[in-house]
C-alpha positions as YAML, in Angstrom:
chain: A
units: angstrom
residues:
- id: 1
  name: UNK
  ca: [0.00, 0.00, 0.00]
- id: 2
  name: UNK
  ca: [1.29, 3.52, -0.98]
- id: 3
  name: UNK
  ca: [1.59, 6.14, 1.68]
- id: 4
  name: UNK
  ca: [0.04, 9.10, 0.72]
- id: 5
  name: UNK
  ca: [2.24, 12.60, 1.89]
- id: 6
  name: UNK
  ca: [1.55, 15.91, 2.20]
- id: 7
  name: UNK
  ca: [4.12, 18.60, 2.66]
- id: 8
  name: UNK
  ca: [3.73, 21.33, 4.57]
- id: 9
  name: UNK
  ca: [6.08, 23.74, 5.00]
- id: 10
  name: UNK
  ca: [6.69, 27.59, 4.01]
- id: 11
  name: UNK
  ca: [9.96, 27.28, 2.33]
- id: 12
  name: UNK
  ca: [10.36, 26.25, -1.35]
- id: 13
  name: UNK
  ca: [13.72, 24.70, -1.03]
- id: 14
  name: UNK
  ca: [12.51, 22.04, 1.93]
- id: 15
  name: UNK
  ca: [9.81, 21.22, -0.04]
- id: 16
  name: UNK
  ca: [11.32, 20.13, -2.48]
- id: 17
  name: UNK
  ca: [14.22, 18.50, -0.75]
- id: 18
  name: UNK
  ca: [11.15, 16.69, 1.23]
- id: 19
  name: UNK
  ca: [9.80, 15.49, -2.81]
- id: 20
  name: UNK
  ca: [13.08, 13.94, -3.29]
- id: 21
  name: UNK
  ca: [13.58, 12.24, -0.22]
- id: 22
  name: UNK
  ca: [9.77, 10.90, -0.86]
- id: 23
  name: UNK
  ca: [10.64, 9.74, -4.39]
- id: 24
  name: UNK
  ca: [13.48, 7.74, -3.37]
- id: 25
  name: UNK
  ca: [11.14, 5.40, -1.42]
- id: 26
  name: UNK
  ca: [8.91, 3.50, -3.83]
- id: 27
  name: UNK
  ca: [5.85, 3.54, -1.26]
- id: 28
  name: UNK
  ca: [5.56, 7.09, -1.02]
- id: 29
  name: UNK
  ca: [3.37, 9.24, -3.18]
- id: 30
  name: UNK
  ca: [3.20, 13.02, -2.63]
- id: 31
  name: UNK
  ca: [-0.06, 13.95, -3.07]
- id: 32
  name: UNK
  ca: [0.13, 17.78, -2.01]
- id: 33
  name: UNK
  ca: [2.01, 20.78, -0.72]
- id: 34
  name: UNK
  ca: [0.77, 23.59, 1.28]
- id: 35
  name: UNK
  ca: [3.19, 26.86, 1.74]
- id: 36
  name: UNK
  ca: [0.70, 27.52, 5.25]
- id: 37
  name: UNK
  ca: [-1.04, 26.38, 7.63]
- id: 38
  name: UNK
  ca: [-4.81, 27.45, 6.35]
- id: 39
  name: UNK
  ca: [-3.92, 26.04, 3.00]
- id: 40
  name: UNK
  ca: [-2.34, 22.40, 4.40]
- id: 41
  name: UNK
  ca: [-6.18, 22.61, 6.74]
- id: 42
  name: UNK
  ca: [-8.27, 22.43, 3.31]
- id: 43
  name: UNK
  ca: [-5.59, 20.19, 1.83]
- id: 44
  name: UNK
  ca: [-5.58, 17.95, 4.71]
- id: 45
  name: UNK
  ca: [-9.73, 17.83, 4.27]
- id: 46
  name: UNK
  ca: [-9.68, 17.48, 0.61]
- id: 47
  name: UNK
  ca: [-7.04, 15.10, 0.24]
- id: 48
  name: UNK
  ca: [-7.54, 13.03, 3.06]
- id: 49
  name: UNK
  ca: [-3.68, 11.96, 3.19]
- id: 50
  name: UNK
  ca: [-2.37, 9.05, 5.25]
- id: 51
  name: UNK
  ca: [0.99, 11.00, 6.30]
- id: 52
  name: UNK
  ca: [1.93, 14.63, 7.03]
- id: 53
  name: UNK
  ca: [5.58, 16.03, 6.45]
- id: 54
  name: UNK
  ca: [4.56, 18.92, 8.57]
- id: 55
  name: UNK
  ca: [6.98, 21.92, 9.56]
- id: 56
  name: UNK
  ca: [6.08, 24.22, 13.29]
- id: 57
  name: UNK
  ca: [6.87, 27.44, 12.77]
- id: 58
  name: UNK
  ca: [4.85, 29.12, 9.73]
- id: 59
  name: UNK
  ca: [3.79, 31.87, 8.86]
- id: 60
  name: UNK
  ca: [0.15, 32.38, 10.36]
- id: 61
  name: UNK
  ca: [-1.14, 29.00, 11.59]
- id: 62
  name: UNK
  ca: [1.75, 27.04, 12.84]
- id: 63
  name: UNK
  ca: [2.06, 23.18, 12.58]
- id: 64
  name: UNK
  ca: [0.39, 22.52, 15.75]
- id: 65
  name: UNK
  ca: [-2.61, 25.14, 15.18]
- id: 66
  name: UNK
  ca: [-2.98, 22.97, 12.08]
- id: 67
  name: UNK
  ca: [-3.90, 19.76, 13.47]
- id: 68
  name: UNK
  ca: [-6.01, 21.88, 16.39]
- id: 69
  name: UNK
  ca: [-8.52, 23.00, 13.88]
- id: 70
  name: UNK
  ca: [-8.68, 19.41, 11.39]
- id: 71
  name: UNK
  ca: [-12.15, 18.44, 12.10]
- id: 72
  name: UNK
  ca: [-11.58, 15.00, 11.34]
- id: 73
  name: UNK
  ca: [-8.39, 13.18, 13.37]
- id: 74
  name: UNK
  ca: [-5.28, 13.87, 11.82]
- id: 75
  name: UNK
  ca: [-3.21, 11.82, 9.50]
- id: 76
  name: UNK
  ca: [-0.11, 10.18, 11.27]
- id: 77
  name: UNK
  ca: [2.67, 13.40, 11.68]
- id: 78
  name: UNK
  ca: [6.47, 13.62, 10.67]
- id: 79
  name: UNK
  ca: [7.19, 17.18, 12.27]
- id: 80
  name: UNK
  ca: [10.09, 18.47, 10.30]
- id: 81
  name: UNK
  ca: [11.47, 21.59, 11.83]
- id: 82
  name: UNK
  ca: [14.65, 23.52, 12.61]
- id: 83
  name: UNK
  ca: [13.87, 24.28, 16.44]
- id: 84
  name: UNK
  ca: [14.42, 21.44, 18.64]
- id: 85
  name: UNK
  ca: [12.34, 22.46, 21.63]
- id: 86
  name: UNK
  ca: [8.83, 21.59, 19.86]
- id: 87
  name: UNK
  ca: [9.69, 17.88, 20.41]
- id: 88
  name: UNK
  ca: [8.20, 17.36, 23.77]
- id: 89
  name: UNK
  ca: [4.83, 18.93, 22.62]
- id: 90
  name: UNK
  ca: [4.88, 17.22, 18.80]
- id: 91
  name: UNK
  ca: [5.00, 13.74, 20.95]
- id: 92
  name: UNK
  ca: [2.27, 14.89, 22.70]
- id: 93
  name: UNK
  ca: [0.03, 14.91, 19.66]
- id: 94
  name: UNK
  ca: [1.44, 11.65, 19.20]
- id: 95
  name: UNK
  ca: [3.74, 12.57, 16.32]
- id: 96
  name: UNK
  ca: [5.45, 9.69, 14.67]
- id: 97
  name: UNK
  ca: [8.92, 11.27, 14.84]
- id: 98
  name: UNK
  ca: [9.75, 14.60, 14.97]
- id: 99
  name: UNK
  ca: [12.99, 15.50, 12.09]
- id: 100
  name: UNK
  ca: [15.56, 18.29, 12.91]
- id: 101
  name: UNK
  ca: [16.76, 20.21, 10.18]
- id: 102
  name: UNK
  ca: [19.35, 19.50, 8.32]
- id: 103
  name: UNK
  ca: [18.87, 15.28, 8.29]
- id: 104
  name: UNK
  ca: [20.01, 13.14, 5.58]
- id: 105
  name: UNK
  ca: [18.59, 10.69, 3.66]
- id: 106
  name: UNK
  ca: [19.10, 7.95, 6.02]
- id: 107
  name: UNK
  ca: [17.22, 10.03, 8.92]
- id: 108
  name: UNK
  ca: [14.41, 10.27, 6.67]
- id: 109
  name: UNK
  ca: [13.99, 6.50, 5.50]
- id: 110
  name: UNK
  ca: [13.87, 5.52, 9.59]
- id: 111
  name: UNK
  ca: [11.10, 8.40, 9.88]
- id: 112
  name: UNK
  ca: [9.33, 6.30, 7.27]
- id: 113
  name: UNK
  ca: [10.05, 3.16, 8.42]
- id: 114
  name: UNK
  ca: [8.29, 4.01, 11.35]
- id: 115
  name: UNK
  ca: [4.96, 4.92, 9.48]
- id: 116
  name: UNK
  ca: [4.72, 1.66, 7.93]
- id: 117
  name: UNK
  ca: [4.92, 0.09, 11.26]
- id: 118
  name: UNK
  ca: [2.10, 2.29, 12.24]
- id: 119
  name: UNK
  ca: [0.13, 1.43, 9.57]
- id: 120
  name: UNK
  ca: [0.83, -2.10, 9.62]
- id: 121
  name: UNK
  ca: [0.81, -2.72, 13.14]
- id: 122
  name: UNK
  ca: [-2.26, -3.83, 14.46]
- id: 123
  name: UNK
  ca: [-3.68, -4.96, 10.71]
- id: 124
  name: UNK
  ca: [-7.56, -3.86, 10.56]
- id: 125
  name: UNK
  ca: [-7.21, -1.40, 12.50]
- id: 126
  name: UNK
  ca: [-8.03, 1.34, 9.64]
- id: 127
  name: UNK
  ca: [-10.38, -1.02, 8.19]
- id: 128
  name: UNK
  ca: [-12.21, -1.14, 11.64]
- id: 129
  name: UNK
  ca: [-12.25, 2.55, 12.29]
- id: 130
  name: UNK
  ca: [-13.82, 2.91, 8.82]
- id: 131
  name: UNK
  ca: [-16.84, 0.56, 9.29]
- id: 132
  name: UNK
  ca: [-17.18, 2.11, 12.58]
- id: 133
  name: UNK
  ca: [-17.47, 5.84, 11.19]
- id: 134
  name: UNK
  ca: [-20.03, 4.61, 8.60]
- id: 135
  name: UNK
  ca: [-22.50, 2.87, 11.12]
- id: 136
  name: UNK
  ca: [-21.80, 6.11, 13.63]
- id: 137
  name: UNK
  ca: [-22.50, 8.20, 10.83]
- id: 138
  name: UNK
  ca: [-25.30, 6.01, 9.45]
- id: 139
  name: UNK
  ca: [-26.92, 6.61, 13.18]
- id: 140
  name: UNK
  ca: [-26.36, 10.01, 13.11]
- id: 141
  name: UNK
  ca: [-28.24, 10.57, 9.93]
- id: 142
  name: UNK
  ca: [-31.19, 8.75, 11.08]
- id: 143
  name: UNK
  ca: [-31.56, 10.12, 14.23]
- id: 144
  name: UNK
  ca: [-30.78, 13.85, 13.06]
- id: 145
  name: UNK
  ca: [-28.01, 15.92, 13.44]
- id: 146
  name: UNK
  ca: [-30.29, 19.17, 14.34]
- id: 147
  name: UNK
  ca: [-32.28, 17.57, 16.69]
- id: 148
  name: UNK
  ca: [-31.51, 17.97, 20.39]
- id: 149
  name: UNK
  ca: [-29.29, 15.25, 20.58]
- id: 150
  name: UNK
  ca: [-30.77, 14.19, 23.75]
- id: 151
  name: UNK
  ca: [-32.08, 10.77, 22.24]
- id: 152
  name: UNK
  ca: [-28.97, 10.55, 19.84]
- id: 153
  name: UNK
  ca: [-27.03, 7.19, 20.77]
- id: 154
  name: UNK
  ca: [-23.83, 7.09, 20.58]
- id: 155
  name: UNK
  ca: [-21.95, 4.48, 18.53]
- id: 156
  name: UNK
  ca: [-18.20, 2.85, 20.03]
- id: 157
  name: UNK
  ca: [-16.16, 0.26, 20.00]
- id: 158
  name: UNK
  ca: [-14.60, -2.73, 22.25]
- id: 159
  name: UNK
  ca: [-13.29, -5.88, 21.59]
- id: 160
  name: UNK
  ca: [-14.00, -5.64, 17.61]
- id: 161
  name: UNK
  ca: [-17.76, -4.87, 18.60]
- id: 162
  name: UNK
  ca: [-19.73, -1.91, 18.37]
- id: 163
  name: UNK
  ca: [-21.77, -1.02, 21.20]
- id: 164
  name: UNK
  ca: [-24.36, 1.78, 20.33]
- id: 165
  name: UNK
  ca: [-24.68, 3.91, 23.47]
- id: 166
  name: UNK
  ca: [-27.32, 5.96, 24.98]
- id: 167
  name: UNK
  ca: [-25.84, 9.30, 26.17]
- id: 168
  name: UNK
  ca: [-27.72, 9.82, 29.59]
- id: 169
  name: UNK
  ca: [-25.68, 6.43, 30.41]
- id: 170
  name: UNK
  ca: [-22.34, 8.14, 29.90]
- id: 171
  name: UNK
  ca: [-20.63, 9.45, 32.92]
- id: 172
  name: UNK
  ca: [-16.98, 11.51, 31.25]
- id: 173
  name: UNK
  ca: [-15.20, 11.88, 27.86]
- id: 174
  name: UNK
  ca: [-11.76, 11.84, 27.84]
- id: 175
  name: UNK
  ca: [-9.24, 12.60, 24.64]
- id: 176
  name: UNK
  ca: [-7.02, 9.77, 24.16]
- id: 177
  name: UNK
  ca: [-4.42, 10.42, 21.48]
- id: 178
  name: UNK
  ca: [-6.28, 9.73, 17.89]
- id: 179
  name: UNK
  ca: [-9.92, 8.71, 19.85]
- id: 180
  name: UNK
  ca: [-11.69, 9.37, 23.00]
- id: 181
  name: UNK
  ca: [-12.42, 7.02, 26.03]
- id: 182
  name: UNK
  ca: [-16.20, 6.64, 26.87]
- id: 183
  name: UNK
  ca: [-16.83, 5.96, 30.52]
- id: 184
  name: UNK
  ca: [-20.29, 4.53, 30.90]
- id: 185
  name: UNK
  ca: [-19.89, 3.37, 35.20]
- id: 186
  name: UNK
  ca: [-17.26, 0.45, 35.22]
- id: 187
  name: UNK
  ca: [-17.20, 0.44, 31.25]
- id: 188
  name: UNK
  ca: [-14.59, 2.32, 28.89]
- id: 189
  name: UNK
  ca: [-15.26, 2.49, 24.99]
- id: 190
  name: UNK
  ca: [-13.53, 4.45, 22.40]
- id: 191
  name: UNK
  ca: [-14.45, 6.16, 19.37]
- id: 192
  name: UNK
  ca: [-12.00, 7.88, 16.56]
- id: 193
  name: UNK
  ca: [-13.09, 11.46, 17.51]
- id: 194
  name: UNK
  ca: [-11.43, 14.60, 18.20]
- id: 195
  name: UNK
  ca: [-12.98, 16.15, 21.65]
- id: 196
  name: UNK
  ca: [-14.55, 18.99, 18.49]
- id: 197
  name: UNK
  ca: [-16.31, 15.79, 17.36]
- id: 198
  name: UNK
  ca: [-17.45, 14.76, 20.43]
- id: 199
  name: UNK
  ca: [-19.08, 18.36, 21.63]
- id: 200
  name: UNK
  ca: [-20.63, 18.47, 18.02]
- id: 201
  name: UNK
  ca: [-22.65, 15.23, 18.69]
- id: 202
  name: UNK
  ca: [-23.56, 15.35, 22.16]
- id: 203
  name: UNK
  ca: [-26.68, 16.77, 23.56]
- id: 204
  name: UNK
  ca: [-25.20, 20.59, 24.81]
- id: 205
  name: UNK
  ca: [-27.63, 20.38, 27.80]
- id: 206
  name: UNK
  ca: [-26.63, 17.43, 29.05]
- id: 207
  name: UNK
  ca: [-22.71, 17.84, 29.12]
- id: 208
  name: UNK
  ca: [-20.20, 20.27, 30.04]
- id: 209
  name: UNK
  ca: [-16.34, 20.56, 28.73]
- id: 210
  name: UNK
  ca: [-14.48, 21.12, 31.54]
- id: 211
  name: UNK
  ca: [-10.99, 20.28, 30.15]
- id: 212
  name: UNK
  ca: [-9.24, 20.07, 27.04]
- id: 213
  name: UNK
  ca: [-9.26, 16.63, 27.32]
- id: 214
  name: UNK
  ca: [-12.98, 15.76, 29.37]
- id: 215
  name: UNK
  ca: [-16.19, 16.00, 28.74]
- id: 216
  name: UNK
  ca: [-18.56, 15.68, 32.04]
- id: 217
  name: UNK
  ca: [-22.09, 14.62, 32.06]
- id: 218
  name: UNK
  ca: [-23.29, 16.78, 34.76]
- id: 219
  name: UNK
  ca: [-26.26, 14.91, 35.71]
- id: 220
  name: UNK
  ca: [-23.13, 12.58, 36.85]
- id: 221
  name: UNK
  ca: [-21.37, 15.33, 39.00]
- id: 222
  name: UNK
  ca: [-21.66, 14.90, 42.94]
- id: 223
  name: UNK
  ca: [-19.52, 17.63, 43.86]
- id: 224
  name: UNK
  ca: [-17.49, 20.27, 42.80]
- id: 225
  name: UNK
  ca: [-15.10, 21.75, 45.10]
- id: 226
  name: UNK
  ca: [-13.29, 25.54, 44.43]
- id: 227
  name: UNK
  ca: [-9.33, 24.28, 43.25]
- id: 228
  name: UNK
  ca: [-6.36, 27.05, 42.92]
- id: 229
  name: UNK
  ca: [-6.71, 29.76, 40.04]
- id: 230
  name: UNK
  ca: [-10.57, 29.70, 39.67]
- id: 231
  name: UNK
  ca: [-10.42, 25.46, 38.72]
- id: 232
  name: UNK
  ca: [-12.62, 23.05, 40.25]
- id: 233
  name: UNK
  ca: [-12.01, 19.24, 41.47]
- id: 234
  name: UNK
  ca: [-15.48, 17.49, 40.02]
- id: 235
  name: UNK
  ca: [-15.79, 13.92, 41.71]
- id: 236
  name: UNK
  ca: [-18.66, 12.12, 39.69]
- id: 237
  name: UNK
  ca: [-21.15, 9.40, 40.86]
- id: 238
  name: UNK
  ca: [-19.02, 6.81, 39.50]
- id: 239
  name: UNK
  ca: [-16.29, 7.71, 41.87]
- id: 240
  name: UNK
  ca: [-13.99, 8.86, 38.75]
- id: 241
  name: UNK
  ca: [-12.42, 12.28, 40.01]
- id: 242
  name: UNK
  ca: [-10.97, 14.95, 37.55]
- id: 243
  name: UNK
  ca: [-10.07, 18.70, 38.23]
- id: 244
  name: UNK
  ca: [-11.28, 21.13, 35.34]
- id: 245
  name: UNK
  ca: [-8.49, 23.45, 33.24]
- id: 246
  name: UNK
  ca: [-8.02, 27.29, 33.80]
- id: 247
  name: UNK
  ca: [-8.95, 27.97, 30.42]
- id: 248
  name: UNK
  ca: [-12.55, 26.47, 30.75]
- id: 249
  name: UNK
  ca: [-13.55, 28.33, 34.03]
- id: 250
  name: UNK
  ca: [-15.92, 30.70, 32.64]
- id: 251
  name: UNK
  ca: [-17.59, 27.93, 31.24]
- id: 252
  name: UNK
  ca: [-17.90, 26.05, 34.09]
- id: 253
  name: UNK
  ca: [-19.20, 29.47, 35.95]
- id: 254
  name: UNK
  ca: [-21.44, 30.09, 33.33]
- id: 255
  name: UNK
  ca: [-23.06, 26.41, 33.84]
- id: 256
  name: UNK
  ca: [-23.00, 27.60, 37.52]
- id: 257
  name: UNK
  ca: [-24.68, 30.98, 37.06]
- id: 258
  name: UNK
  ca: [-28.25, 29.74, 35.18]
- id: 259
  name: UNK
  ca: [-28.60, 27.26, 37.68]
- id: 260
  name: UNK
  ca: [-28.97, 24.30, 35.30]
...
């Protein structure tokens, strides 16, 4: 199977040093190149590619606003950069490797190397995300997208099965990499969503983001208790305990405020 690339980076000469360095490995087909980060977003969307050669620091958007605002999880990442202290936060986004300018040839090939143990390793896995997207999708259409959402199911996976979900049984949401973790009581599920995905489909009365990575079902909070710099500590039913970011306080107040 072919990897399909797309460049992204605001200089014309690593571009194209990044097309020859593709076209010396027989699997990899470039498919596109973006010059910024707004252009490699519509790319990435249009193209649907299976591997980014991505650079940080552009002009506008960088290479980490860029896979912030992909609706749709993000192909597997190659950051290729000249500033070494991105690394920690490119793993974070589970980057595939992260290439310092200037590498050679050799560098490059183990980058690859890499991505087609990723895609290899487990086999079915794409296959299985894709069936699951259709049914989730299929659900989603039948039930309505502009409805409330309140008697929307949900649609996730476990052991190879899908499990369709109904959303007063969920307790939190929590970003995991590529998917997100459904806890439903003792039970944890997963779905290929970005947390954007998740707040799209769920039922905006029923549950709060407290956290870049969690979503809370407040019918499911017990207590909330006042933290340092305006965050809370929210201990659910379940027993799970989580304490909220900075960033979503005002939310959180908001929620707090109308009394709902």
């Amino acid at each position: 199977m072919n990897i399909r690339a797309l460049i992204v980076d605001d200089e014309p000469y690593a571009r194209e040093r990044l097309r020859e360095l593709c076209r010396n490995e027989s699997d990899v087909e470039v498919v596109g190149e973006a010059a910024q980060g707004g252009e490699a977003i519509e790319k990435i969307e249009e193209l649907r590619p299976d591997l980014l050669l991505l650079d940080v620091q552009m002009r506008g958007i960088n290479g980490f606003g860029v896979l912030k605002q992909l609706k749709t999880p993000h192909p597997w990442v190659i950051f290729v950069t000249a500033y070494e202290q991105h690394a920690v936060d490119a793993f974070s986004v589970d980057a595939v490797d992260y290439l310092l300018k200037p590498f050679d040839r050799e560098r490059f090939r183990l980058a690859i190397d890499k991505v087609r143990n990723r895609l290899a390793d487990p086999p079915g896995n794409r296959l299985a995300d894709q069936i699951t997207t259709a049914v989730r999708d299929t659900v989603i259409s039948v039930t309505g997208r502009g409805s409330s959402g309140a008697g929307r199911r949900i649609v996730a996976e476990r052991d190879g099965r899908l499990y369709f979900l109904a959303q007063g049984d969920i307790d939190l949401i929590e970003a995991d990499r590529n998917y997100v973790r459904v806890h439903c009581g003792s039970e944890v599920f997963r779905i290929r969503w970005t947390m954007q995905d998740a707040e799209a489909t769920l039922d905006g009365s029923q549950f709060l983001r407290v956290h870049r990575s969690a979503i809370v079902n407040v019918n499911k909070i017990k207590v909330m208790e006042r933290w340092f710099h305006g965050e809370y500590v929210i201990s659910l039913a379940s027993g799970q305990r989580l304490t909220s970011g900075r960033a979503y306080r005002q939310r959180i107040q908001g929620y707090l405020r109308n009394g709902r």
